[in-house]
N, C-alpha and C positions, 0 to 999 in steps of 0.2 A: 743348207746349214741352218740348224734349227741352236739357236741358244737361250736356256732358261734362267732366270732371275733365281736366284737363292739369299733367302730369307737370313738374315743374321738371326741367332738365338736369342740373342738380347732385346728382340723386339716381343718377341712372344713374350717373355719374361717380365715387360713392362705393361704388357696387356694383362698379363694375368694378377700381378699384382696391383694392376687399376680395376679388376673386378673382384678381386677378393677385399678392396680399401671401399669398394662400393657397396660389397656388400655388409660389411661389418659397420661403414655408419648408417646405411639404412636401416638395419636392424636394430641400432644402438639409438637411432632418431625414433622410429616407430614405438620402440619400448616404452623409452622415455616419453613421450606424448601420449600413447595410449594404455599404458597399460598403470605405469607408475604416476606420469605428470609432474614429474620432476626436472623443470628445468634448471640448469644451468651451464658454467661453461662450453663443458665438452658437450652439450645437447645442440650449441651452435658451431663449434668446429663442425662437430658430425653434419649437421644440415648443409654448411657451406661448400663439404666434401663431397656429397648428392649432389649437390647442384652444379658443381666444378666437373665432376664427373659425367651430368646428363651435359653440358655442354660440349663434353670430348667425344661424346658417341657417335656424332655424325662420321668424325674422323674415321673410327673404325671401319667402318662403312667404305671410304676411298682408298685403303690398303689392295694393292693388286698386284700381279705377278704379270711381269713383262719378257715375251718373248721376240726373241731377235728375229726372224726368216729372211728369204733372200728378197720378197718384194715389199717387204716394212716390217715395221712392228704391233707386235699382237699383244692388248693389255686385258687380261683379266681380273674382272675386282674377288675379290676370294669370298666375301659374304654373300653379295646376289648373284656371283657367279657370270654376271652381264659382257658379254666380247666383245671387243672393239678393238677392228685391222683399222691401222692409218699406214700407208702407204709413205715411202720415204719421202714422196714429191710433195708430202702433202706440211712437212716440217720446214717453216720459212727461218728460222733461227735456233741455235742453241748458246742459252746464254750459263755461264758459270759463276756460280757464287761460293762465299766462304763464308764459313760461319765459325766463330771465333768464341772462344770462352774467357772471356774476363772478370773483372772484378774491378775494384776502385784504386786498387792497387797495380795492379796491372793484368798480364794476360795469364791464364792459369795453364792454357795450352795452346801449341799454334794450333790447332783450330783442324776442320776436316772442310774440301770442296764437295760439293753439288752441283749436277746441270739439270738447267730447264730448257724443258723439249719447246718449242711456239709452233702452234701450228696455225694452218691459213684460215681458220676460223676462229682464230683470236681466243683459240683455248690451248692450254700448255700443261705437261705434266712434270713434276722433280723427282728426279731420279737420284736416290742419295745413297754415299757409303751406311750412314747411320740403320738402313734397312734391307740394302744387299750386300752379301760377302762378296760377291764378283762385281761390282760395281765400275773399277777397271775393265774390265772386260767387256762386260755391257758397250760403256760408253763409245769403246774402242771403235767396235764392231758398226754403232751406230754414224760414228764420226766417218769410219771405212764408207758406210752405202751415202751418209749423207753428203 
């Protein structure tokens, strides 16, 4: 029994729109700096938006597609393409959290859960609805072998 992760839309949809907001203040920074030299306001949004942005790229990087099988789980990261089985035995803990949207006011939505995989070498993966449509499913499956 092989079961595969599926990607929500709305996660691509937030990558793409962080590379298209990347590339229009680079461009918007570069101009202004080198061509016209005209700084102001939006010449430091724009740069703040580059640099917030090189900061998230590593994230991209650990996006991967998780499959189920019957002697553990198989993660592949989708940019370097890199495989890594962990074996069921090898998960010492799953812990679940929630994550809530507030405000000052109070809560805007009850909130969506997450689990985190631990494994016995003290490295753990989160596994969240916010990035798979089957994320029930998933977890089910892993809770079943674990």
């Amino acid at each position: 029994m092989n079961i595969q992760s599926e990607f929500r839309n709305a996660l691509f949809i937030r990558i793409l729109i962080g590379i298209l907001l990347f590339m229009a203040a680079l461009f918007y920074a570069v101009y202004n700096l080198l061509i016209t030299f005209n700084p102001n306001p939006l010449l430091i949004v724009a740069c703040l938006v580059v640099l917030f942005v090189i900061y998230c790229i590593p994230d991209i990087f650990e996006i991967f597609v998780l499959t189920i099988k019957d002697g553990g789980i198989e993660i592949k990261k989708i940019i370097t393409g890199n495989i890594k089985f962990i074996p069921y035995e090898d998960i010492t803990n799953i812990k679940r959290g929630k994550v809530r949207f507030r405000t000052k006011t109070g809560a805007i939505s009850n909130g969506y859960y997450y689990s985190t995989l631990i494994f016995k070498n003290s490295k753990s993966i989160i596994i969240s609805p916010d990035h798979f449509k089957n994320y029930q499913t998933l977890m089910s499956c892993i809770y079943e072998k674990f």
